[in-house]
KOLMAR-83543 format. One record per residue (C-alpha): residue number from 1; x, y negated, z. Coordinates in steps of 0.2 Angstrom, whole numbers. Layout:
N
NODE; NUM; X; Y; Z
...
END
This chain:
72
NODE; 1; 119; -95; 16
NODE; 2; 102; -86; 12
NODE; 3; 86; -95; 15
NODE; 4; 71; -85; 23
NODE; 5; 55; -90; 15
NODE; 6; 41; -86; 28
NODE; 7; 24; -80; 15
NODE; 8; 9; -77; 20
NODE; 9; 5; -59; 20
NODE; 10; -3; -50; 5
NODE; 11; -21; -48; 8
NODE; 12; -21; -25; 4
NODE; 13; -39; -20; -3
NODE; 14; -43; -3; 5
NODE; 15; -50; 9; -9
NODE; 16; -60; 23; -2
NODE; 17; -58; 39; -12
NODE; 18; -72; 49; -19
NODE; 19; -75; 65; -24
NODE; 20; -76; 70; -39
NODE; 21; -68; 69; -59
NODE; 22; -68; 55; -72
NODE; 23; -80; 59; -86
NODE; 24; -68; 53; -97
NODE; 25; -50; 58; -95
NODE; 26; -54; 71; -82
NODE; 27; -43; 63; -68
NODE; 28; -47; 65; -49
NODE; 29; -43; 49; -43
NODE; 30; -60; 38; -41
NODE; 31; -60; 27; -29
NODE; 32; -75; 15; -20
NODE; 33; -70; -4; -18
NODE; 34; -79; -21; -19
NODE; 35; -77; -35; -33
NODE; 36; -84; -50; -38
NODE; 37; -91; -55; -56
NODE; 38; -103; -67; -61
NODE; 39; -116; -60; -55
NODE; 40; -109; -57; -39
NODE; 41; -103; -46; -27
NODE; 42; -104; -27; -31
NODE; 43; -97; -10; -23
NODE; 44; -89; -1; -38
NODE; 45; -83; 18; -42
NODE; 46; -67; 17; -55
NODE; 47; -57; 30; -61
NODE; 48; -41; 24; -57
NODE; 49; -32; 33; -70
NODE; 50; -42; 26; -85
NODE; 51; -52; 12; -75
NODE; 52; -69; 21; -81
NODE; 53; -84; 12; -69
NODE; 54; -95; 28; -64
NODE; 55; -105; 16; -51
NODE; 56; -108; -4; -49
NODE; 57; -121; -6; -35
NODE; 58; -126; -24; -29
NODE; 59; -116; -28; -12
NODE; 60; -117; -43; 1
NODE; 61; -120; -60; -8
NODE; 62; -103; -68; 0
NODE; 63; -94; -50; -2
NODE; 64; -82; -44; 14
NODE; 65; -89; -61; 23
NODE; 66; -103; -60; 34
NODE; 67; -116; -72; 41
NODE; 68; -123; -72; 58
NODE; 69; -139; -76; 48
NODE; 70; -139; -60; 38
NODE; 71; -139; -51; 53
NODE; 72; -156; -55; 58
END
């Protein structure tokens, strides 16, 4: 008798490609996404070969959440 366990679904993080080649290694793959650090929450370009940032710029202060207030 198998038992179905019922997860919640994996959240998927959508990674925009970019055009463009990887100083580094030379790879074509870069892609845009967010991620958080201590300082925050920041819109990055990485290679996604050799995980080379090419751009960290500041994003919204609660990331992919958005306030009501920060709409005004």
């Amino acid at each position: 008798m198998s038992e179905e366990h019922n997860s919640p679904p994996t959240p998927v993080l959508e990674r925009t490609p970019v055009d463009g080649h990887c100083p580094r290694c030379g790879a074509e793959e870069l892609r845009r996404y967010p991620v958080v650090s201590e300082g925050g929450w920041f819109q990055v370009v990485k290679c996604q070969q050799c995980l080379l940032s090419l751009d960290r710029s500041p994003w919204s202060r609660l990331g992919p959440i958005q306030l009501l207030t920060d709409l005004l």
